[in-house]
C-alpha positions as CSV (number, residue, x, y, z in Angstrom):
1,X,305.2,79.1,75.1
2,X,303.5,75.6,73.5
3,X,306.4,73.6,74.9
4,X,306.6,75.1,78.4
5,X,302.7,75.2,78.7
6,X,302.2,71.7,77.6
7,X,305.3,70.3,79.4
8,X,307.0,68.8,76.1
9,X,310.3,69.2,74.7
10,X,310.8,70.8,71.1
11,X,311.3,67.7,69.4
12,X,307.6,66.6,70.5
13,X,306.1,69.3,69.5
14,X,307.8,69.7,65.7
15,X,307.2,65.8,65.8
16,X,303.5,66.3,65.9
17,X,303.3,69.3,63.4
18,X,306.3,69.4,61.3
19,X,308.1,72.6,61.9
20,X,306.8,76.3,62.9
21,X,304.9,76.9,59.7
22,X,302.8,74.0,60.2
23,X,302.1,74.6,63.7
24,X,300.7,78.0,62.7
25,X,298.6,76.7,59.9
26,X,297.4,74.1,62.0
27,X,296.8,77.2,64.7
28,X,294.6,79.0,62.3
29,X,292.7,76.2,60.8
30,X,291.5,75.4,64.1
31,X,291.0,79.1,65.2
32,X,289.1,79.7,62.0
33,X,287.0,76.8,62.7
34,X,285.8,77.6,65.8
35,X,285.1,81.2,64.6
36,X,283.1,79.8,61.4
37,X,281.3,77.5,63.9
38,X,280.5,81.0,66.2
39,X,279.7,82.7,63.6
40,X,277.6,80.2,62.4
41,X,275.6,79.6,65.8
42,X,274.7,83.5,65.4
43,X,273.3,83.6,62.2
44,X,271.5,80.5,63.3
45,X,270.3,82.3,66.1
46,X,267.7,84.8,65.2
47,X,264.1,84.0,64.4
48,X,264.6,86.0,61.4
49,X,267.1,86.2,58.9
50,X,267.7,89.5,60.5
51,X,267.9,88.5,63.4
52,X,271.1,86.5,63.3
53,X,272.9,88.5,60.5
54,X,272.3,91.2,63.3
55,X,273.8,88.7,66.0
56,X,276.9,87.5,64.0
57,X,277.8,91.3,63.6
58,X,276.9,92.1,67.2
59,X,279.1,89.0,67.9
60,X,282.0,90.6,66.3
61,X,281.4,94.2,67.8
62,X,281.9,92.5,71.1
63,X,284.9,90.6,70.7
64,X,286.8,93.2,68.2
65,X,289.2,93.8,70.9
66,X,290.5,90.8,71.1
67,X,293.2,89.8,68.8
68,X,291.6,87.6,65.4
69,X,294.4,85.0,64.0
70,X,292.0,84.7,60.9
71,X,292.2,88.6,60.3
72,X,296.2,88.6,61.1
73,X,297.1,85.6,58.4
74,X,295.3,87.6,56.0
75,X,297.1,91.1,56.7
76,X,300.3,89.8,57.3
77,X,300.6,86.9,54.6
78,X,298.0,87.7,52.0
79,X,297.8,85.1,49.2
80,X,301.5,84.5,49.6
81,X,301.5,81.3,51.2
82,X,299.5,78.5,49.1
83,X,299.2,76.8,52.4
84,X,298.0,79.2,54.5
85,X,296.0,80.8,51.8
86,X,293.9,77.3,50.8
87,X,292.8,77.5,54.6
88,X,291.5,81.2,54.6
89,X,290.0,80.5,50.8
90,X,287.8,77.0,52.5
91,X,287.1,79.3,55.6
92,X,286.0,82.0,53.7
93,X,284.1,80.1,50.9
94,X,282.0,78.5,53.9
95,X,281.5,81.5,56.0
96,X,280.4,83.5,52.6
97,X,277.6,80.5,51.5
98,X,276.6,80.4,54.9
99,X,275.6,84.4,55.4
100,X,274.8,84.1,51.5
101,X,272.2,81.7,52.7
102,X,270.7,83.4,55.4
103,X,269.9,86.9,53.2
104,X,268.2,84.9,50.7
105,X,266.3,83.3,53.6
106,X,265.8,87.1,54.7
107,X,264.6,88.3,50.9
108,X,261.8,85.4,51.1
109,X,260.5,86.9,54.7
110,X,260.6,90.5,53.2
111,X,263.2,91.6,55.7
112,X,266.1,91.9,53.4
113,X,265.5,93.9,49.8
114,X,265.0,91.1,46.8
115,X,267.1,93.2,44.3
116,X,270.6,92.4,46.6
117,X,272.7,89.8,45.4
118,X,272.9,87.3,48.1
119,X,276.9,86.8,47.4
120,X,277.7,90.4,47.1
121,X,275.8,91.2,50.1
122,X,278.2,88.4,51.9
123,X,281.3,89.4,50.7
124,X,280.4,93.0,51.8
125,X,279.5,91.9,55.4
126,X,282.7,90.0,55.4
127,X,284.4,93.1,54.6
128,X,282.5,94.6,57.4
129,X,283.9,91.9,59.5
130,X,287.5,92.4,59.2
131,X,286.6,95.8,58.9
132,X,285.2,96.1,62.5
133,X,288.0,93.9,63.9
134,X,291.3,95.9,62.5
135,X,289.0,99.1,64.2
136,X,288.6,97.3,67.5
137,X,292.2,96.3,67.4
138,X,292.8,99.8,67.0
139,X,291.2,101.5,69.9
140,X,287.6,101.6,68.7
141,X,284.8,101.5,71.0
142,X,282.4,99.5,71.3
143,X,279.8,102.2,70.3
144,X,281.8,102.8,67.1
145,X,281.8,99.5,66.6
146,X,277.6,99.2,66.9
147,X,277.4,102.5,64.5
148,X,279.2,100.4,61.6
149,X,277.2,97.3,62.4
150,X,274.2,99.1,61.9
151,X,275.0,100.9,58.9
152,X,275.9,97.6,57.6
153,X,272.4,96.3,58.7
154,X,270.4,99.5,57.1
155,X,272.6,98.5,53.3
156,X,270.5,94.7,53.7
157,X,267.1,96.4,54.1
């Protein structure tokens, strides 16, 4: 689809990236960026802390239909692949310190409880995250999707 879409020849294309596993590593480290980067721009959104923990989630909710390359790599390959694995573990690592960040921020404005650990509250709304994506993938509805937002919100505070 690459080659006839970009009106190159094979050769070109494996020139540039190597072979078909590098083209798809290359695919999801770029994909992952630009979802780190949206995800990023949500939590940066709110006035609150909150506000954009609410708006990252919300962000999600309303795309969880759409296939997520991140989510795939991780279902279908795991840790198997070193590669592929070291990009997921970077992506992750900043997506986690990032939303890790903002609940502290939302512990010192008395929106988020002080007893939470800020970087088990993370990896919990990252698990939330794939969570809501495998269940819009699956059919869910957007309503569904809200609810376990929300009860995701209601563990912060």
């Amino acid at each position: 689809m690459l080659v006839d879409a970009m009106g190159i020849g094979r050769q070109s294309l494996y020139a540039a990236f190597g072979d078909k596993w590098q083209l798809y590593c290359a695919a999801v480290r770029r994909y992952g960026m630009g979802e780190c980067s949206a995800h990023f721009d949500a939590l940066r959104s709110g006035v609150r802390a909150i506000g954009g923990i609410k708006a990252m989630l919300y962000r999600v909710v309303n795309t969880a239909s759409s296939p997520c390359l991140g989510v795939g790599s991780i279902y279908e390959y795991g840790t198997s692949r070193s590669d592929l694995n070291e990009i997921n573990s970077v992506l992750a690592k900043s997506l986690q310190d990032a939303i890790a960040a903002r609940i502290r921020d939302g512990q010192r404005e008395g929106d988020i409880v002080s007893d939470l650990d800020p970087a088990d509250a993370s990896e919990f709304l990252i698990a939330t995250i794939a969570g809501i994506r495998v269940s819009g993938r699956a059919g869910a509805d957007r309503g569904s999707l809200g609810k376990l937002a929300d009860t995701a919100l209601r563990a912060l505070i």
